[in-house]
N, C-alpha and C positions, 0 to 999 in steps of 0.2 A: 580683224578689228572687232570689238567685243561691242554687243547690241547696247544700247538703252537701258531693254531690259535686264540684260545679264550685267550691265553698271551698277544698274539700282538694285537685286537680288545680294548683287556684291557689297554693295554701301550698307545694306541694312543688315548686312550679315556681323556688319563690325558691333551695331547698337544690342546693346543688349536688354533684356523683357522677362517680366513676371513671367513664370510657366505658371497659369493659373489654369483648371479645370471647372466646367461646367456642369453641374450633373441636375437632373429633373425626374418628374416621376411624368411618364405617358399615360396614366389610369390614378387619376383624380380619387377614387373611392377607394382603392387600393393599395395598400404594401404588401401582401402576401407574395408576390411571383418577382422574382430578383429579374427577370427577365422583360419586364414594364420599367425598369431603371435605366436612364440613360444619362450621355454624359459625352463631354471632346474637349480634350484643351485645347484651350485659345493662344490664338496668337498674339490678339491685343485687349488689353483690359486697362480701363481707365479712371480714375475721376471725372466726371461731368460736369455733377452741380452738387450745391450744399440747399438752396433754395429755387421753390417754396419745399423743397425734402431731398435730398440724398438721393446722387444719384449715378448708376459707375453705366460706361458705354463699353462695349464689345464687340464684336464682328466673328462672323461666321461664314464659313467655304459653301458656293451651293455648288450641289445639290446636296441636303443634309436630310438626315431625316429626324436630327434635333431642332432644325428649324422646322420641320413639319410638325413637331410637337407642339412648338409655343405658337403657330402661329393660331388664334383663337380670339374672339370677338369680346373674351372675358380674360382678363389676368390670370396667367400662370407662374406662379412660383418658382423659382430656382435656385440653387445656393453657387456660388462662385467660392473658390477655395485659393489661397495662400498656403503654397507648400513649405515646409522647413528643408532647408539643401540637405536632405539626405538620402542614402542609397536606394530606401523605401520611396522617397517622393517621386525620383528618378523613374524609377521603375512604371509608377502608377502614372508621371505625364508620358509618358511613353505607350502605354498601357491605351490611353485615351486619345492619345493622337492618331493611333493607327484605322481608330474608323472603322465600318463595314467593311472593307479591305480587308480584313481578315476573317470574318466574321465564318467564309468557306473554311478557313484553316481550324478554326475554335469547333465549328459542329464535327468536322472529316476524323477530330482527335478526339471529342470529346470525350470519348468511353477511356482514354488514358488519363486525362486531362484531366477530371472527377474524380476517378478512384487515389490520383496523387494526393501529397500529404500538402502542397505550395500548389494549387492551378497557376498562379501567377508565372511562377518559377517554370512549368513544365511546359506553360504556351510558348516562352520566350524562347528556351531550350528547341525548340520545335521550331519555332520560326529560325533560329539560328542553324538547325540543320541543314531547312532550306534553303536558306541563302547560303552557305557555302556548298553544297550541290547545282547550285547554279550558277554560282563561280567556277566550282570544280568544270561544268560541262560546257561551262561560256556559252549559256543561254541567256534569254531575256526573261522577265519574269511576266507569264501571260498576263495580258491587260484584263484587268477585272470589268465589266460592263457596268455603269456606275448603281452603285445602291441595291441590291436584289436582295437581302434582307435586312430589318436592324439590329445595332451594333449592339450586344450585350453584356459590356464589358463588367455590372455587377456581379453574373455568374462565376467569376472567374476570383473572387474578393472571400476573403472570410468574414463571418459574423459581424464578429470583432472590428472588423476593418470602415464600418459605416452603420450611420445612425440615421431615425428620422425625427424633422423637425415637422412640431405641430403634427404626426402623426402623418404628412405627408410628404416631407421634402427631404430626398436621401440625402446626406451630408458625409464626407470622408472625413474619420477620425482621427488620421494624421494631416492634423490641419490648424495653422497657427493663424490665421484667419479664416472665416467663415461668410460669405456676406450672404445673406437671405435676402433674396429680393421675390418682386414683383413686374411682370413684362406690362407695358403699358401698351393695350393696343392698335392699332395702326403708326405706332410709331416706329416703325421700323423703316429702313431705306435701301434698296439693291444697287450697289456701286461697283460696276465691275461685275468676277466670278466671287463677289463675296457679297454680303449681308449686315447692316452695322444697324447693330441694338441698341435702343436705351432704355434700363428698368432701375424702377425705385425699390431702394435698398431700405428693408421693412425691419430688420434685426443680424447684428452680428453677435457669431457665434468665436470662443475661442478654446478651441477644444483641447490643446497641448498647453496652452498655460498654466504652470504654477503659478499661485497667488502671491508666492513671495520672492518671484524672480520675475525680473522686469524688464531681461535682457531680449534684445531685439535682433534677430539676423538677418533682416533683408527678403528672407524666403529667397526660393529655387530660381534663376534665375536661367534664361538659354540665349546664348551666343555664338556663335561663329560653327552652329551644329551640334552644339554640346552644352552638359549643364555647368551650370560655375553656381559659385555661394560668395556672397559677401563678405571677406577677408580681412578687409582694413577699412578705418575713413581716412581721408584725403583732407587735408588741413590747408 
């Protein structure tokens, strides 16, 4: 007979959710080292409030070491991203969900990893080796000891692929919304193994819009373990 838990893991598996990403800068005075960039997509991102300002909640898995970023007696900036459903978004929530957890895999390849023309492409490639070699040998995959370094998924990005706002807050450029906020602090609350934020959203950015298309897709959506895109409205 199936737990509670494995009820409710099942029930939310049916709803489906923004794949939105977080990303921040650890070093306030700097953009120069791609490697002070961080970032994890969320699982929930929301509307708040509209008054006395704008304002979206999120939540966070602990132990993070994106939460050790913001957490700070002064506001830290962050942008929240709305991906467009495509193969590239795919890739990059994927990309950002995988965490420190990989972080051993990204340093042990790096010298392949860097010299490639796609990092992106050549991590993933790499990760897919592994996992079917340990299909192949019907092992488990050693448990990683939580967090031993952080995650640095902008090295693995091209130029091109991200911009900063105000000269401080990294922003991905495949991004049909942008929300720029501000962490307000001690508002934070630990519920559980997770962490639920609220910050005010200071400026949005719309980095894929043309000016003269107006068309709207839903952004990247994930359910049932996989991504989907908004297809039809329902009348």
């Amino acid at each position: 007979m199936a737990t509670i838990k494995e009820k409710f893991i099942g029930g939310m598996r049916q709803i489906a959710n923004q794949a939105m990403i977080l990303t921040t800068n650890s070093n306030k005075t700097s953009i120069a080292n791609s490697k002070d960039l961080r970032g994890v997509t969320l699982s929930s991102c929301v509307s708040l409030a509209v008054k006395p300002y704008p304002m979206l909640q999120f939540n966070l898995m602990k132990p993070s070491f994106t939460s050790n970023v913001l957490h700070s007696n002064q506001p830290h900036r962050i942008a929240l991203h709305s991906l467009p459903p495509t193969e590239k978004s795919t890739k990059l929530a994927k990309l950002f969900s995988k965490g420190a957890n990989i972080q051993p895999i990204i340093n042990s390849t790096w010298d392949q990893i860097e010299s490639s023309k796609n990092k992106l492409k050549t991590l993933f490639d790499e990760l897919d080796k592994k996992e079917k070699l340990i299909n192949k040998e019907k092992t488990k995959i050693p448990e990683i000891k939580h967090l031993v370094t952080p995650f640095e998924p902008f090295t693995l990005l091209q130029k091109e692929d991200y911009g900063f706002y105000d000269n401080e807050v990294p922003f991905l450029t495949n991004s049909n919304v942008v929300f720029i906020c501000e962490t307000i602090p001690k508002l934070q609350f630990r519920v559980g193994d997770h962490e639920i934020w609220c910050v005010k959203v200071i400026d949005v950015l719309h980095p894929l819009v043309d000016k003269n298309d107006d068309k709207i897709d839903g952004g990247l959506l994930y359910c049932n373990k996989d991504f989907h895109s908004l297809n039809k409205t329902c009348i």
